[in-house]
C-alpha positions in Angstrom: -72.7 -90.1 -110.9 -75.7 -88.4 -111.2 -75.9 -84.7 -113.0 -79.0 -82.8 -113.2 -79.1 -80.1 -115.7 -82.3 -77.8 -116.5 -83.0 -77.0 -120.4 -80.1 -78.1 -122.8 -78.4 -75.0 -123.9 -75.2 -73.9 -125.3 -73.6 -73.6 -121.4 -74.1 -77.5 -120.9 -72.7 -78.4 -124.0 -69.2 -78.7 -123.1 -70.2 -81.7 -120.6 -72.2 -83.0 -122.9 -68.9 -82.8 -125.6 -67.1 -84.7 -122.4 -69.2 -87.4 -122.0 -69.9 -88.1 -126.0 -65.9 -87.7 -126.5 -65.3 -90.1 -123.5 -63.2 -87.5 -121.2 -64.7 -88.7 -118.0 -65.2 -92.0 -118.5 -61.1 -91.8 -119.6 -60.9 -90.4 -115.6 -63.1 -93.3 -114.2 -65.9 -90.9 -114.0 -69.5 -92.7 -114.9 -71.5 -89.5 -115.7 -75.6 -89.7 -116.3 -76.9 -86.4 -117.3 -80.6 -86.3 -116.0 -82.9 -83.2 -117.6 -84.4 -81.7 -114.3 -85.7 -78.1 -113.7 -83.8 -76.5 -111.3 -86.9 -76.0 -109.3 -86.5 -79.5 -108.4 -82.5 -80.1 -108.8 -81.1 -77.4 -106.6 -83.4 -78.5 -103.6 -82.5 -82.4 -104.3 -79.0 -81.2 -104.3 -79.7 -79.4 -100.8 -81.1 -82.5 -99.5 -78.3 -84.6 -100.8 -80.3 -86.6 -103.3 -77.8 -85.7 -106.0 -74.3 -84.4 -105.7 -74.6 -82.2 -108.8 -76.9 -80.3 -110.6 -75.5 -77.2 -113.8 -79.2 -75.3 -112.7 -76.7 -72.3 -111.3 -79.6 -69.9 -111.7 -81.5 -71.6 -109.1 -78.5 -72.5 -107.1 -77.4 -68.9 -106.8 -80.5 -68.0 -106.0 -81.0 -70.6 -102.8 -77.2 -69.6 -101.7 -78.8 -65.6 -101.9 -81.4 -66.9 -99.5 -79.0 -68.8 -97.0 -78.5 -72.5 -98.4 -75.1 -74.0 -98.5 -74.3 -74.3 -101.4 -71.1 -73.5 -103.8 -70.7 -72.7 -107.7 -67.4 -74.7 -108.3 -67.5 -74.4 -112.0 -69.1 -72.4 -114.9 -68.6 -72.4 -118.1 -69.7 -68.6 -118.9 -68.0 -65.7 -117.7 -71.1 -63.3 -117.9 -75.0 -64.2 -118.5 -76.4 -63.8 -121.8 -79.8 -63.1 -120.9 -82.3 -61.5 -123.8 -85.4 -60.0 -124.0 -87.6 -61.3 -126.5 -91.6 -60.1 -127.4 -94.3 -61.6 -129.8 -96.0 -57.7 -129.0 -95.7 -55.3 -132.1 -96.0 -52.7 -129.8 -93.2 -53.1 -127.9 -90.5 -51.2 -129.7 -87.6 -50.0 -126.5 -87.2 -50.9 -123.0 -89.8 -48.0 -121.8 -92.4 -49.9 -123.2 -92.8 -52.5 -121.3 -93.7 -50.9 -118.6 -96.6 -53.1 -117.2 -96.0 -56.0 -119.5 -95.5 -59.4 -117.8 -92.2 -61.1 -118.3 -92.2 -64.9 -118.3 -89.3 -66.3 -115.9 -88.5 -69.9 -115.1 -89.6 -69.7 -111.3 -90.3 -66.4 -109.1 -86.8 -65.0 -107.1 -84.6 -66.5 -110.2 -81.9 -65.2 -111.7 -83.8 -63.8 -114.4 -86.2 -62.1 -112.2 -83.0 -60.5 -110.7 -81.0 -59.8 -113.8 -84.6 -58.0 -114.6 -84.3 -55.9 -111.7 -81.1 -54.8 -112.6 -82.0 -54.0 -116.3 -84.7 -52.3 -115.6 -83.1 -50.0 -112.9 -79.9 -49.3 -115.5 -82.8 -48.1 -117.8 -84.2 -45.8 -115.1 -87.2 -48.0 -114.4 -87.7 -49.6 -110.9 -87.9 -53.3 -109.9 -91.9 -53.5 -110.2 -92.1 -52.2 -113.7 -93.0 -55.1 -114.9 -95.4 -58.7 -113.2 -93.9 -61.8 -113.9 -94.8 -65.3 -114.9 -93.1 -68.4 -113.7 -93.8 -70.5 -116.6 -91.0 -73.4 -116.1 -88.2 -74.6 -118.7 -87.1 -72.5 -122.0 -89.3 -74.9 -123.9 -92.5 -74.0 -122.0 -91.8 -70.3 -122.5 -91.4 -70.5 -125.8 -94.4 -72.7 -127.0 -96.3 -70.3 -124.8 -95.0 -67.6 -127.3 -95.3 -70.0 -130.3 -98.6 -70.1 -129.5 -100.1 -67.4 -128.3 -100.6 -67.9 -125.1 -97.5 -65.5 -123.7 -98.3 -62.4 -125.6 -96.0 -60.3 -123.9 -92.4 -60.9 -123.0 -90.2 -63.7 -122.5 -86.6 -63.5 -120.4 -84.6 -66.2 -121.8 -80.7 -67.1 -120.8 -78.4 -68.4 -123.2 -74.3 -68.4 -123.8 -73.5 -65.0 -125.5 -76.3 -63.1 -125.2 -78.8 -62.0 -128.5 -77.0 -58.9 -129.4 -73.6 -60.8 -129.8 -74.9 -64.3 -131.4 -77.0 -65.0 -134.4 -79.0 -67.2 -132.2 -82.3 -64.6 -132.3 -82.5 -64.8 -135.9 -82.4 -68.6 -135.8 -84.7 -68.6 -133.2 -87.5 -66.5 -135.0 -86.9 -68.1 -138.2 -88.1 -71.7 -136.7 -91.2 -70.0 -135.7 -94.7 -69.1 -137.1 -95.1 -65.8 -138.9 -97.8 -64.3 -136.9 -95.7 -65.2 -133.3 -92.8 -64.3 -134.4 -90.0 -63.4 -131.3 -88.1 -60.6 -131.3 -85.4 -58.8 -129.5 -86.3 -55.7 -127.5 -83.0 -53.2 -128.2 -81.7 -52.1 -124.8 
């Protein structure tokens, strides 16, 4: 059976664990974990070209806009989005005002979850212009190298201000593009 998943990350890991450990194979289950951006997965899985894809982002987002689909398992209980910059000037949440925000694809659930941050900071929806740059990896070599000199939203399990993953993150890259968090 065919699984699509977007980026690898932290929330895939426990299928991952399965398959390596032999969990579903144990249950007769023949797993192939295909990368695929959920750009393309969630409208293969509309069409029926694949019966499962973990891109919930862009599955929640095509049940918002009417398609039939349903979430029948997670393995978060709350998104860890974070807000990173490579822009020494942006030092709190009123400065980006105007900035562009690099999102997977445009009417995700980071654009969203960046509607709703910026409205529980008292700034509205269209405070900021986004970018749909594609998969984690894109958005941070854009960073890496210049090319994204604003912000980027990225999703992970636990969120920056709970995990040491930031730190990590930053240390693996150059000095001069250097991500960091923006405190809320």
């Amino acid at each position: 059976m065919k699984v699509f998943y977007p980026a690898l990350s932290a929330s895939i890991a426990p299928l991952m664990i399965a398959i390596d450990k032999g969990y579903y194979a144990a249950e007769g289950l023949d797993i192939e974990m295909i990368k695929v951006g959920g750009g393309v997965s969630t409208p293969a899985l509309i069409a029926g070209e694949v019966p499962y894809t973990t891109s919930s982002g862009s599955a929640i987002s095509a049940i918002i806009g009417g398609a039939p689909l349903k979430v029948i398992y997670t393995t978060e209980d709350r998104p860890g989005y974070e807000l990173w910059t490579v822009s020494p000037d942006i030092k709190s949440v009123n400065d980006i005002k105007g900035k562009a925000v690099a999102i997977q694809t445009r009417g995700d659930t980071n654009e969203i979850a960046m509607s709703i941050f910026l409205k529980s900071h008292g700034l509205p929806a269209n405070a900021v212009s986004y970018l749909a740059s594609g998969s984690e990896e894109n958005k941070l070599a854009a960073m890496q190298s210049g090319a994204l000199t604003r912000l980027q939203q990225r999703c992970s399990a636990g969120g920056c201000a709970r995990s040491s993953r930031c730190s990590a993150a930053a240390a693996r890259t150059s000095s001069t593009t250097r991500p960091t968090s923006v405190p809320a």
